[in-house]
Each structure stands twice: as structure tokens, then as C-alpha cells.
C-alpha positions in Angstrom: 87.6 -30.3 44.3 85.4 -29.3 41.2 84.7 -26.0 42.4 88.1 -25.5 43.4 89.3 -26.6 39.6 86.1 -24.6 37.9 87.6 -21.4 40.4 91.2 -21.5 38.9 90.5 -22.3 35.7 88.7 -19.1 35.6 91.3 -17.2 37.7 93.7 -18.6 34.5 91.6 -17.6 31.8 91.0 -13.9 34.3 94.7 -13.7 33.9 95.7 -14.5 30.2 93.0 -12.4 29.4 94.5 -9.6 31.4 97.6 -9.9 29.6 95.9 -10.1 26.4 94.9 -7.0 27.4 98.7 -5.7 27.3 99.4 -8.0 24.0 97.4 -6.5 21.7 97.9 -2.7 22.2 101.8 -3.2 22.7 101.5 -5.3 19.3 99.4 -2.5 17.3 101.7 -0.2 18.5 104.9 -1.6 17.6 106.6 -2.6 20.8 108.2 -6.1 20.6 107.1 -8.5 22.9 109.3 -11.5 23.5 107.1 -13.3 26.1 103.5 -13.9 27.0 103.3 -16.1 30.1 100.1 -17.2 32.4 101.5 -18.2 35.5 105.3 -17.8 37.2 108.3 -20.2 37.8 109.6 -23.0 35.4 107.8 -23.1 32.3 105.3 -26.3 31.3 104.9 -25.7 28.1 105.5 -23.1 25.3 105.4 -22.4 21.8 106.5 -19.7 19.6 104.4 -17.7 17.3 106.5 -15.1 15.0 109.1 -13.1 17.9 106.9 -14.3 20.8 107.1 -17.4 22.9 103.5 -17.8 24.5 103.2 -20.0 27.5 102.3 -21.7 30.6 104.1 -22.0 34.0 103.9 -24.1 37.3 102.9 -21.1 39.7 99.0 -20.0 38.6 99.3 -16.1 40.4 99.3 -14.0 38.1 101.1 -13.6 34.7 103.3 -11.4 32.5 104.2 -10.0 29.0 108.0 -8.9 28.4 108.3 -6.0 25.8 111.6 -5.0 25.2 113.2 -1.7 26.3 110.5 -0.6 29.3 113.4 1.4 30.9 115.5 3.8 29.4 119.2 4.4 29.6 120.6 6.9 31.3 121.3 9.9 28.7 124.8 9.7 29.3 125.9 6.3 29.4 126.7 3.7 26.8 123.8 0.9 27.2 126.5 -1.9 26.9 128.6 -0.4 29.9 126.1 0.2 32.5 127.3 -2.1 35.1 130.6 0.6 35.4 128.6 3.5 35.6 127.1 2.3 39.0 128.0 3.7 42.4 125.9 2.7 45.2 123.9 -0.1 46.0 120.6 1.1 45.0 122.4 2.8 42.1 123.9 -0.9 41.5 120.3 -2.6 41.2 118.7 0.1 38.9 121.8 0.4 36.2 121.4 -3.5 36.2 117.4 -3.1 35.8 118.2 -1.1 33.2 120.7 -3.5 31.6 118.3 -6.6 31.9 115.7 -3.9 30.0 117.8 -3.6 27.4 119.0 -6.8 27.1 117.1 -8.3 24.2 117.0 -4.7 22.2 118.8 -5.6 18.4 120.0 -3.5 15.8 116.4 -2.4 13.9 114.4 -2.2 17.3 115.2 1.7 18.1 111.6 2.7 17.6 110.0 -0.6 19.1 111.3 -0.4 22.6 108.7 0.7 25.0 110.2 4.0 26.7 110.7 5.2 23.4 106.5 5.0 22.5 104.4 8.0 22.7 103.0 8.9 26.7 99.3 7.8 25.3 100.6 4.6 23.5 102.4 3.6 27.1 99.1 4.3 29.1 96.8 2.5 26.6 98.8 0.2 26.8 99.4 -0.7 31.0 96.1 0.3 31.0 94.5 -2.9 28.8 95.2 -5.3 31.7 92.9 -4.0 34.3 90.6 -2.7 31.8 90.4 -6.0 30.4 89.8 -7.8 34.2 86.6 -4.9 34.5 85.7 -5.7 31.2 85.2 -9.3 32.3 83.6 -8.6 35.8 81.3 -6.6 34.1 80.3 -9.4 31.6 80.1 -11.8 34.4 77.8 -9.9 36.7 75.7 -9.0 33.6 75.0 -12.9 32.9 74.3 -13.3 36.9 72.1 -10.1 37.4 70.5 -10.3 33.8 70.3 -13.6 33.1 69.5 -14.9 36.9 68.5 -12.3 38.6 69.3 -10.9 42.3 67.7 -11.7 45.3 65.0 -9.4 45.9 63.0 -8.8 49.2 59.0 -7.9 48.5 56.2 -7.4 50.8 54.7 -10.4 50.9 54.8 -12.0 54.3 56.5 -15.8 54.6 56.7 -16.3 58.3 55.7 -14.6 61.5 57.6 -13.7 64.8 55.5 -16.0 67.6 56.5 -13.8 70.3 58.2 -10.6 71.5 61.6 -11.4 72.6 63.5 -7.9 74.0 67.0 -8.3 71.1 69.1 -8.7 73.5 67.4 -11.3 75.0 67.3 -12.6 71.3 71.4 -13.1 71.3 71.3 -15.8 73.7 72.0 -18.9 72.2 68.6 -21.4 72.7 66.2 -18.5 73.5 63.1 -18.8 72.5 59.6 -18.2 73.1 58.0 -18.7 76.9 54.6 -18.3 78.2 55.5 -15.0 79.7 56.5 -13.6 75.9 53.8 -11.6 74.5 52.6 -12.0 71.1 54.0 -10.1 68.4 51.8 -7.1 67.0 51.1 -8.7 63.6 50.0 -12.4 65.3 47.8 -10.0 67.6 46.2 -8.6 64.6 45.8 -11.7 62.0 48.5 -11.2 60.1 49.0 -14.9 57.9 51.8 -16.1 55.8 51.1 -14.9 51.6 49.5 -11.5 53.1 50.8 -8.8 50.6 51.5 -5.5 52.2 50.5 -2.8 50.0 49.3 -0.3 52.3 50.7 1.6 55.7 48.8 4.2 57.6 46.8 4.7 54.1 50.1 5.5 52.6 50.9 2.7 49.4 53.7 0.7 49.6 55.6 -1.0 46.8 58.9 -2.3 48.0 59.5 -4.0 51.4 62.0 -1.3 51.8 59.3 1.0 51.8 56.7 -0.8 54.4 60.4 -1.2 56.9 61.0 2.2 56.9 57.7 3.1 58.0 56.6 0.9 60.5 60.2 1.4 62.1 59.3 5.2 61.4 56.1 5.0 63.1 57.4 3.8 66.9 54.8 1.9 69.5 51.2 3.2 69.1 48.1 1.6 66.8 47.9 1.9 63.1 46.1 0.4 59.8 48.0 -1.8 57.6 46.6 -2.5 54.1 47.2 -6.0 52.8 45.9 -8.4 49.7 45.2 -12.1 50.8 43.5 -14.1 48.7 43.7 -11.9 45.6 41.0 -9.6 48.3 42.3 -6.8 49.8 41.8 -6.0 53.3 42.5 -3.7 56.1 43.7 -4.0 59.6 44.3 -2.5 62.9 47.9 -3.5 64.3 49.2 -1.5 67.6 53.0 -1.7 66.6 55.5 -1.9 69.8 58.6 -0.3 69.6 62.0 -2.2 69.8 65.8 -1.8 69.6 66.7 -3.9 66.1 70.0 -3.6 63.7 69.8 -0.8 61.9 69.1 -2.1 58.1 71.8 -0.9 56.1 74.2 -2.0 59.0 73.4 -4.7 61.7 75.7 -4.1 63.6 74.4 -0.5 64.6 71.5 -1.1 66.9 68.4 1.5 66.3 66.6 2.2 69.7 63.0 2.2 70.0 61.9 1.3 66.6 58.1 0.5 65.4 58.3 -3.6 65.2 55.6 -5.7 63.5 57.2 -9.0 63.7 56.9 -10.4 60.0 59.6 -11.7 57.5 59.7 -10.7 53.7 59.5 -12.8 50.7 62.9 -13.3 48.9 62.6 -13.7 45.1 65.3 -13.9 42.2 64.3 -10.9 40.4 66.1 -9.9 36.7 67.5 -6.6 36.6 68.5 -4.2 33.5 71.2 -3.0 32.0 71.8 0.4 33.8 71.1 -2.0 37.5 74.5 -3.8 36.2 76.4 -0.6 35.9 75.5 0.9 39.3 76.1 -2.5 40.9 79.4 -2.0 39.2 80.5 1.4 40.4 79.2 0.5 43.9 81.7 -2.3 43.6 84.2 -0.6 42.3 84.2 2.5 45.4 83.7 -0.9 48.5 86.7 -2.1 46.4 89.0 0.9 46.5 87.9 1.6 50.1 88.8 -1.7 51.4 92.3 -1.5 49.5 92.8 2.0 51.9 92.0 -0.1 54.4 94.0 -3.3 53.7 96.8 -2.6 56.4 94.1 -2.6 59.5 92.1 -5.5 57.8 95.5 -7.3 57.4 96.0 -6.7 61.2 93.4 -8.9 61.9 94.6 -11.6 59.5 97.3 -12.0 61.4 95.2 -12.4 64.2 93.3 -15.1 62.8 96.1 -17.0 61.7 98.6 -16.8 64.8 95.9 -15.8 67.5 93.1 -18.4 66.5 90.7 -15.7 66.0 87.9 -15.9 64.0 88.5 -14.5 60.4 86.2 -11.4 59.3 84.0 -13.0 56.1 84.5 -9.3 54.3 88.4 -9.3 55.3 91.1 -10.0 52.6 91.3 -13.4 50.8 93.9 -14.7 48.6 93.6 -17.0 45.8 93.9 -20.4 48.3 91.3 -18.6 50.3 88.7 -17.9 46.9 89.2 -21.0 45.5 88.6 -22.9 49.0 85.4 -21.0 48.8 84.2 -21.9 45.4 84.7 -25.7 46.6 82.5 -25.1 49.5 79.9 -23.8 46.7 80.0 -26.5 44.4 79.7 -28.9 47.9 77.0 -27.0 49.2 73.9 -28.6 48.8 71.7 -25.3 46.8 70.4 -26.2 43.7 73.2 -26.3 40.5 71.6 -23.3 39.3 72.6 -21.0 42.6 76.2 -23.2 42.4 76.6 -21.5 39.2 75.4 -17.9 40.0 77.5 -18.4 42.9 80.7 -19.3 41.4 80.3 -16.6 38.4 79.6 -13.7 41.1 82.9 -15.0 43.1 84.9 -14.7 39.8 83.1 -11.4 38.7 84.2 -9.7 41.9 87.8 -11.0 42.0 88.2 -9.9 38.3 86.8 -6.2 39.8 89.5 -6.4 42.6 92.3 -7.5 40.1 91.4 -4.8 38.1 91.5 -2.0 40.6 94.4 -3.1 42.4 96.8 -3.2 39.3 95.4 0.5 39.3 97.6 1.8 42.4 100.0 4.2 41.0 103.1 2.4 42.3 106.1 0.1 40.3 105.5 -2.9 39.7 101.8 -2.4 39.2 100.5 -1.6 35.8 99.3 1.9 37.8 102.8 2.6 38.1 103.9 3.0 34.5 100.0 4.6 33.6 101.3 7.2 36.6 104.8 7.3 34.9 103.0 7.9 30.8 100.8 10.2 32.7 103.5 12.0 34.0 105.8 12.4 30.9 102.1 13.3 28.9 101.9 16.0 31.5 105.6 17.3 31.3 105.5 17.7 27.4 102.1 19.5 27.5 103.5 22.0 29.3 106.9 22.3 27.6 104.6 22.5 24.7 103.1 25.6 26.3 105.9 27.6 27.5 107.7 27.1 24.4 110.4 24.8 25.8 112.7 22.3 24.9 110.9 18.8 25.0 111.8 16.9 28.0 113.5 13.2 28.2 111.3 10.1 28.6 110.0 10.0 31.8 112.7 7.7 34.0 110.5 5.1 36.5 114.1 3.2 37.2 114.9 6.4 39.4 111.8 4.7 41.8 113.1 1.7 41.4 114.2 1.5 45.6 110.6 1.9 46.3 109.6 -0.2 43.9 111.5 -3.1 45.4 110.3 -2.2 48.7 106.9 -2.4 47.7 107.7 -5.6 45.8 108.8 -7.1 49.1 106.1 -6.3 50.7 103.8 -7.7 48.7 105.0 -10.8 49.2 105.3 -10.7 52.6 101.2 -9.6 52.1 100.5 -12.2 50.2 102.3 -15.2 52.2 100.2 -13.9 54.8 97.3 -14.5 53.1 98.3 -18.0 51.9 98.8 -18.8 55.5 96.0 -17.9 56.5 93.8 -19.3 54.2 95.6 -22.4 54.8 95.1 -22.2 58.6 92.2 -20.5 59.5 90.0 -20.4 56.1 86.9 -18.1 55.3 84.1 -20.4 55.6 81.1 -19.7 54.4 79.4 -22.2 57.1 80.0 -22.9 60.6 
């Protein structure tokens, strides 16, 4: 229950500061906002400040600031009589969008609704919120990679393989060594736990990536293998034996006929700089936006899992039952409090960086929408500007209204899904 409490408080703060990040352009710009809200449904509490009421509500997904005036009226019509000037059902629902966005407008607020603002002022900002949620991530993994460190693989060797078991032999549940197993090359040739390995063929080698890639490099045959033990270096003569293994960057390619030693790395928490932080970030950021392309297949298999039985994919989709679920099974695992905490900040960091680059898709009611529709309108007056024409009208997103609804519905539909799921047939990050 703590780490599910320590998960949502931070989804909260994530949120309100998200919508901070709408508050405080919209306010330097002029817009009025009536509202700033963390949360959705009946209210729990409130208070006013000046024209805003600033408050809390029952449902913690997500939250919302209401400026006045975010869709324009129709050139033609009289704002007070836009309910007669619909035809149509769709045309029905968007003339009373409009009305409801008009709504609170009073005499003196001309130049503070938001259609009226300048294209750069409307992108600023719908841009703030998920600048503000990469602004946090980035923060957050700064204190875990910084501060803590990352887990970092070196050379050194902290167990041995006993035997040669052929991988797929390896799957089998119980397998393990028998009489008839050979020995693996490096207990053939010495090799002890604490043995550094800082030399291959003659070649040096820093990095355990480095000594993996070139004894899977170098197939079955014999070969020197420089190591330190002791604080003494040393030198000996392995004959490697060549193996299908999971390929490293993906296990679950299998690499045929591969030079195999049959030692384990060392695993240290190492502290990283400042420019390690921003390419873990744009690494992030790209798995991110590919997994939101690829949210309809992975969704598939949510179903699966919640109607089928099937066992959920631990990279699939989560929602916020799901992450918090996991943040209690951090805090109840039994790692030190120090790992509890790196854990928990790394799980916030990288739903703030999914927050943030989902709000980005350019489709109402997404902040990427309106940054699509400012973009859009900038776009139209540049080149009005350039052939000399008459500036255009403000940029009308109620005519993609329809879609937006559709979308809207959809979501939902995504996101009880999700719940379900979670509920049903959790991510677990044990057996």
C-alpha cells in the first residue's frame, strides 16, 4: 500500500505540474482561466485565487485548466444564437461546443479569449503541459542516473558455467549438469571468480561488451585470454566451443554457432554524466513514440490477457492501476530501500516521458491537437503574408470536432481496457 500511495502521489503532483505547465503561459499571456483542476468528477475541495478556482477532484487521471473562448464562433453567427444556427447532428454537437466555449466570455474579455491569441502564444501555451511532464522525467532520471548510478556490467568474473549444456537443452525446466556434460571452456582453463578480463587474443578489453563480442566473434578453436587476479596479471590458454546463445541486444533472436566461454560479468551501480542522461532520454523518448505506433497490436494482446488468461507481455501497455500495482510490489520487494527508491523514481520518470509524448499526438482532445491547430493557422498567415493576401480567420478545430469525439470514445474504451486488465491479470514483476 505505501508504494501504491508514494506512486500516485507522484502521478498527482506529475499532473498539477503538467497543468501548471498550461497555467502560467495562458496567465502571461492574458487568456482567462476560470479553472485549474487535478483530478476529474465531483470536486473535494476548492478555493479561489483572483478569477480562478484551483482544486481537487475524486477521479486522480489526469487533470484540466479551462480558459475561456478556446473555440471560435462561426463568422457569421451571433454567439448568443448558436443553438438555431445548427442543422445536423454533428453540426448540433459542435455549435453547442462552441456555445459552452463561449459561455463564460464577459463584456471586457475580447482580447483574453484563447482563439483570439497569436498562433505562437496558443502553441506555447498547449505545449507547457507535456514539456513540463519531460521536464520532470528528465529531472527524475538525472537524480537516478547521477545520483545512483545505473547498473553496469564489467569484466570481472562472478560465477562460472559448471558444464556445457546445448541451449536448448538449457530451456528445460530442472536441467542441469550430468556426468556426461563436459566442462565449460573457462573451468577447463582455470578461470576463478574476481578474474578481471583485460585482454582477448592480445587485443585489450575494457568493457564486458567488448570481451562478449569477441569471444562470440571468435567461434570454437583455442585462444589466449589475458586476465588480473590478484592485483597479478596473467595469461591463459582457453579453447572456446561454439554455441547457439540469444543474441545480446535481443534474447529472443538465437545467434548460431557462437564462441562460448562460460563466465558471468560483474554488475555494479555505476554514476553517469550529464550528456549519458540526455541520450538515455532521447532513447526513451524514440521506444516511447514507437510503442504508441504500435499500441493497437500491443492492445490486442491485452485483451488476450484479460479475457483469454494469457500471460500479459511485461513491455506491453499499463495503465495507472497497473503502475501503481507495480510500485507496491517495489516497495514490498525485499531490495534494499535504496533500489526501492531508484526503483520507484525510474517508474515515475518514465510515465512522466510517456505522459508527455502522448499528449503530443496531433489529434483533439490532446494538447497535440491545438499545437497542430496554432501550427496550422501560424502556417496559413505566413504565407498570406507572402503572397500579399488578406489574413486568414483563426484557425477553426470545432470543424474536427466529429473526430474528436470519436477519438475521445475511444480512448475510453482504451483505457477501461487497461483498468481491466490491470485489475484481472496484472503486470507482475515476479512470478
Amino acid at each position: 500500500m505505501i508504494g501504491i500511495i508514494v506512486f500516485l502521489l507522484g502521478l498527482m503532483v506529475s499532473i498539477g505540474l503538467h497543468e501548471i505547465g498550461h497555467l502560467l503561459p495562458a496567465k502571461r499571456f492574458g487568456v482567462r482561466v476560470t479553472q485549474y483542476m487535478i483530478g476529474f468528477g465531483p470536486t473535494m475541495w476548492s478555493w479561489r485565487r483572483g478569477e480562478t478556482e484551483y482544486g481537487v477532484k475524486w477521479i486522480p487521471f489526469g487533470g484540466y485548466i479551462r480558459m475561456i473562448g478556446m473555440l471560435p464562433p462561426r463568422p457569421t453567427d451571433d454567439p448568443t444564437k448558436l443553438r438555431s444556427a445548427a442543422t445536423g447532428p454533428w453540426q448540433g454537437l459542435i455549435e453547442s461546443a462552441r456555445e459552452v466555449a463561449l459561455e463564460e466570455v464577459r463584456p471586457g474579455d475580447e482580447n483574453r479569449v484563447f482563439y483570439r491569441k497569436p498562433w505562437w502564444q496558443k502553441v506555447i501555451i498547449m505545449s507547457g503541459g507535456p514539456a513540463m511532464n519531460f521536464v520532470l522525467a528528465f529531472v527524475l532520471f538525472a537524480i537516478v542516473i547521477m545520483g545512483f548510478g545505473v547498473p553496469v556490467l564489467k569484466p570481472v568474473v562472478s560465477g562460472m558455467t559448471k558444464c556445457v549444456i546445448p541451449y536448448s537443452e538449457s530451456l528445460k525446466p530442472g536441467r542441469t549438469c550430468t556426468a556426461a556434460d563436459p566442462p565449460t571452456p573457462a573451468a577447463q582453463a582455470g578461470i576463478k571468480p574476481g578474474d578481471k578480463i583485460v585482454a582477448f587474443g592480445g587485443v585489450p578489453v575494457s568493457t564486458w561488451e567488448e570481451a562478449t563480442k569477441k569471444i562470440r566473434a571468435n567461434g570454437a578453436g583455442p585462444v589466449t585470454i589475458g586476465i588480473v587476479r590478484d592485483g597479478r596479471p596473467q595469461t591463459l590458454n582457453v579453447t572456446l566451443i561454439s554455441q547457439d546463445r540469444p543474441a545480446v541486444d535481443d534474447p529472443k533472436k538465437i545467434e548460431k554457432n557462437v564462441g562460448f566461454l562460460g563466465v558471468a560479468p560483474t554488475q555494479v551501480m555505476e554514476k553517469q554524466s550529464f550528456g549519458y542522461v540526455v541520450g538515455h532520454m532521447v532513447e526513451l523518448t524514440g521506444r516511447v513514440a514507437e510503442s504508441l505506433v504500435n499500441l493497437p497490436e500491443k492492445m490486442v494482446g491485452v485483451w488476450n490477457a484479460a479475457f483469454s488468461g494469457e500471460e500479459r507481455d511485461p513491455n506491453g501497455p499499463v495503465g495507472v492501476v497497473g503502475a501503481g500495482r507495480i510500485g507496491g510490489e517495489i516497495a514490498a520487494s525485499a531490495a534494499p530501500t535504496e533500489n526501492k527508491f531508484v526503483a520507484l523514481l525510474s517508474l515515475l520518470a518514465g510515465f512522466n516521458l510517456a505522459i508527455g509524448v502522448f499528449n503530443l499526438i496531433p489529434l483533439l482532445p490532446l494538447d497535440g491537437g491545438h499545437i497542430a491547430g496554432g501550427l496550422w493557422e501560424g502556417l496559413k498567415r505566413a504565407f498570406a503574408r507572402v503572397t500579399r493576401r488578406p489574413e486568414p480567420a483563426h484557425v477553426d478545430i470545432a470543424k474536427v470536432l466529429p473526430l474528436t469525439y470519436a477519438l475521445a470514445f475511444t480512448m475510453i474504451i482504451l483505457f477501461g481496457l487497461l483498468l481491466y486488465a490491470d485489475l484481472v491479470n496484472p503486470v507482475r514483476l515476479t512470478g
